[in-house]
N, C-alpha and C positions, 0 to 999 in steps of 0.2 A: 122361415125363409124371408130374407130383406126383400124391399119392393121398395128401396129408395132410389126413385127413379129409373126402376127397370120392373114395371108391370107384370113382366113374364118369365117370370123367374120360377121354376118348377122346383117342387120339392123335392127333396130324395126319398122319403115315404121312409123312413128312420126318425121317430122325432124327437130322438135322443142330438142327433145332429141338427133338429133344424136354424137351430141359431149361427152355425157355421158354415152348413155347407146346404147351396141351392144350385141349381144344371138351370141354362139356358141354351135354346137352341142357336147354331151356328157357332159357337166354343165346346172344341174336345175336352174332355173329360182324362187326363191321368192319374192313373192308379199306379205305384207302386210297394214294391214289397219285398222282403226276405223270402227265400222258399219255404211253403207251409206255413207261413204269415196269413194265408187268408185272403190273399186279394183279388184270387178268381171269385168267392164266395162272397164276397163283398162286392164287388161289380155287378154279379148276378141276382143279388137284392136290391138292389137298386133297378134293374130292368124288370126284374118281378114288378115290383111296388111301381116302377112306372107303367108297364102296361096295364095291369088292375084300375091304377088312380086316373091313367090320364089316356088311355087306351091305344099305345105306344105300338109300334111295331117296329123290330129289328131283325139285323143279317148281322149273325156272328159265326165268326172264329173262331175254335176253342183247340187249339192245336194239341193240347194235353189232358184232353178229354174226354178223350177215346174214340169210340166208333160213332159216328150221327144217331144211333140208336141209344147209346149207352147216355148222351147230351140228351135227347128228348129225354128220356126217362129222369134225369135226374134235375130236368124243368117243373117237370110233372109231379115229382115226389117235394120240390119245393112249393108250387102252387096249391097240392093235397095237402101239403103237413104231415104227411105219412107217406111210406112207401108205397109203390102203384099197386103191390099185390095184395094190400089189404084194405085201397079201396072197395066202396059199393060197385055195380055197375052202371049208374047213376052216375056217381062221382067223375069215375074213369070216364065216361061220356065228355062230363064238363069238359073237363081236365085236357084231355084231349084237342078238344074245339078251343080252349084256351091256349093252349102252346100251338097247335097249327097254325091259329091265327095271327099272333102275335109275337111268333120264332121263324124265321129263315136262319138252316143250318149252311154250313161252308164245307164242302167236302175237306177231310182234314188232310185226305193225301196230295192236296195241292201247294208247289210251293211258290207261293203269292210275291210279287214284288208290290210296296207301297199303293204306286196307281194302279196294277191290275188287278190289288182287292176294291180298292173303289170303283174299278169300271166292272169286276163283278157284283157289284149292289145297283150299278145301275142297269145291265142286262139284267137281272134277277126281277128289278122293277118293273121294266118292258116287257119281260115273259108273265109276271105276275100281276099284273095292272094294277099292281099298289105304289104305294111312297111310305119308303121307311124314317123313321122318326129318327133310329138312331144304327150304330153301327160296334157291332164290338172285338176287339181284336184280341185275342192272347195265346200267348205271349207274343211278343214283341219282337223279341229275339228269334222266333220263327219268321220273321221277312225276309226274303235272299236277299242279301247286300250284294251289290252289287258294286262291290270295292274299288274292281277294277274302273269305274269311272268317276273315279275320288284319289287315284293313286295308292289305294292300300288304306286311306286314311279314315277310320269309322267315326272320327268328330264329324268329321266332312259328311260321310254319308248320315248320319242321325241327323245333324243339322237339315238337311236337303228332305230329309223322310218325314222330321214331325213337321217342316214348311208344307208340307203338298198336306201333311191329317189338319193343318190348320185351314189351308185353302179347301179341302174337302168339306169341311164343317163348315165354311162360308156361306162357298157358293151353293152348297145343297140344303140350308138352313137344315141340321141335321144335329147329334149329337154321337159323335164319333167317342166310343170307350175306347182305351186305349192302355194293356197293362203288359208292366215290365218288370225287369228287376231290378233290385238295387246292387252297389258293388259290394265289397267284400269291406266291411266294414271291422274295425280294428276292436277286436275283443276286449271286456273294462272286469277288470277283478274286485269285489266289493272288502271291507273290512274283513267278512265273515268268510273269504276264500273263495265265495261265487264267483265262478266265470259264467258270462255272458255277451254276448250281442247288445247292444245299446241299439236304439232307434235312430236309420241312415237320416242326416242331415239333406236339405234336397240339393246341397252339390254333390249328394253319394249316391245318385241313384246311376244306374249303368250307365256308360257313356260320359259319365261327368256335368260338368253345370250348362250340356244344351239344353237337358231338361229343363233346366230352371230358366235360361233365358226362352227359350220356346215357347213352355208350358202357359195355358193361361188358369185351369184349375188343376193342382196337384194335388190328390191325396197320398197320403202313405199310410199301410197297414201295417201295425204292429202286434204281437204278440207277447207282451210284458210276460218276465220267469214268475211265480208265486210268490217268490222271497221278496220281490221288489216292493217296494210302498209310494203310493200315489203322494201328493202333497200333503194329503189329510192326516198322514199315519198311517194308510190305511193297506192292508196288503191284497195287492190283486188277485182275482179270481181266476178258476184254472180254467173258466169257458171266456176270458173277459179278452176284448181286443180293442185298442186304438186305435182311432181314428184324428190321423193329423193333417189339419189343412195347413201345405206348406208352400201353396201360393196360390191366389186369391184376383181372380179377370177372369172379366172385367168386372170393373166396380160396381159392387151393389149386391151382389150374388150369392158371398162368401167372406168369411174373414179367417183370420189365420188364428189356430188354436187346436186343441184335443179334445176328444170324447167318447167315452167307451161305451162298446155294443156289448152281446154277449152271444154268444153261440148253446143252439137248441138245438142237439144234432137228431134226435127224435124227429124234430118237425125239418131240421133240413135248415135251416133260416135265424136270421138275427132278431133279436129282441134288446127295446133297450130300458134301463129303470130311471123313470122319470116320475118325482113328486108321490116317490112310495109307490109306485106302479110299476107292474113289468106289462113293455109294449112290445105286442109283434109287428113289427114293423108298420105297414098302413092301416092295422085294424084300430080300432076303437082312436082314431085322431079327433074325430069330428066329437065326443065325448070330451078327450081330453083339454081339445081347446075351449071346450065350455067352461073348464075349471078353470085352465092357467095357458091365457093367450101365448101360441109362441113369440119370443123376442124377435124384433125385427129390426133393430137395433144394432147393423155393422158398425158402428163405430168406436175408432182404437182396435188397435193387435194384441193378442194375446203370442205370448214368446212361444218360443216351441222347440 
């Protein structure tokens, strides 16, 4: 994580990513992605490993989640490593007292406009007597538009909607997650007759480039084919996913570049290979950095 000149730069508990990408509070957090890209699952590593690291507590949204029972459970099977039925009764205790504490669920059959999910986090707070750190929405696309006060026009209304997620993440020094999808991006055929999806550029993510003027951290989640090969030669793995910072605010936090996780669907959770090591996400950090300090070093872009 950089700390040039911004002391409070949080990690994302991934320290495959730490040299690119770091969360600060009061700037949202975008996540975009292809369907079945991973970007729900990649969000929700990220709030794991913050509540663990940094004893975070969040009100999410998960509209495509299923039932509030079926989200707890599958908080619980990421924080286990295992699924719930074959914890101890020990564990299931933890685990438990873990996600109660640090998950406010959203009912999913509500359908939200922009400020009346932020003014449900702050009722939730005042019934709750707590303050939440962060806040997570998905999809995106589950917001009622409310078109009719835009004339029909969805630049207009996205424009208008990610203004209030950035003014929410100000004025409540808070970290608003926030995931969407990308548009239909124009299929690329290889030599060898492969068709595939190429990785959206971030004027393709839905809606077009409000994202990109808007956004202050934009990830994009990708899922590279296996026939594809990285720079090295090298051909990607069938659990491997990208991670592309494709814009970078405020400075100091993040810089623009790729770097792949990997998917443990056993444990639920991302791991990344760093220095001959496979990491799960925030464990064994404080080891690692014994051997090989992370970079802290944003300086210069890497293309993307």
């Amino acid at each position: 994580v950089a700390e040039i000149g911004n002391k409070d730069v949080i990690r994302c508990g991934l320290v495959g990513l730490d040299d690119i990408v770091g969360f600060k509070k009061g700037f949202p957090v975008f996540i975009g992605g292809a369907p079945h890209a991973g970007k729900t699952e990649v969000g929700l590593e990220f709030l794991i490993n913050l509540a663990i690291q940094k004893d975070f507590k969040f009100f999410c949204y998960l509209g495509e989640g299923g039932t509030t029972e079926n989200i707890f459970l599958e908080l619980l099977h990421k924080y286990l490593q295992k699924p719930y039925q074959y914890a101890t009764e020990n564990e299931k205790i933890k685990a438990e007292y873990f996600v109660d504490k640090h998950f406010v669920i959203a009912n999913d059959d509500v359908d939200f406009m922009i400020t009346g999910f932020y003014d449900a986090v702050i009722e939730a707070e005042n019934e709750l007597g707590i303050k939440f750190d962060g806040t997570f929405f998905d999809p995106f696309n589950d917001l009622e538009e409310e078109l009719q006060k835009f004339n029909g026009r969805e630049d207009k209304f996205l424009a208008y909607a990610l203004k209030e997620v950035r003014k929410s993440s100000k004025k409540n020094k808070r970290l608003d997650f926030v995931i969407t999808h990308v548009a239909d991006v124009k299929a690329i055929t290889d030599k060898e007759g492969n068709r595939y999806m190429p990785a959206a550029l971030p004027n393709e993510w839905s809606g077009g480039r409000t994202w990109w003027r808007r956004g202050f951290l934009m990830l994009l989640i990708y899922r590279p084919p296996v026939f594809l090969m990285d720079e090295h030669g090298r051909n990607y793995e069938e659990n491997e996913t990208l991670v592309y910072c494709q814009k970078a605010k405020p400075k100091g936090i993040a810089k623009l570049g790729k770097r792949s996780i990997f998917w443990d669907w056993k444990k639920n959770r991302y791991y990344c290979k760093v220095a001959g090591q496979e990491l799960l996400s925030c464990e064994k950090i404080e080891d690692y950095n014994k051997q090989m300090p992370i970079n802290t070093n944003f300086i210069g872009d890497e293309p993307f």
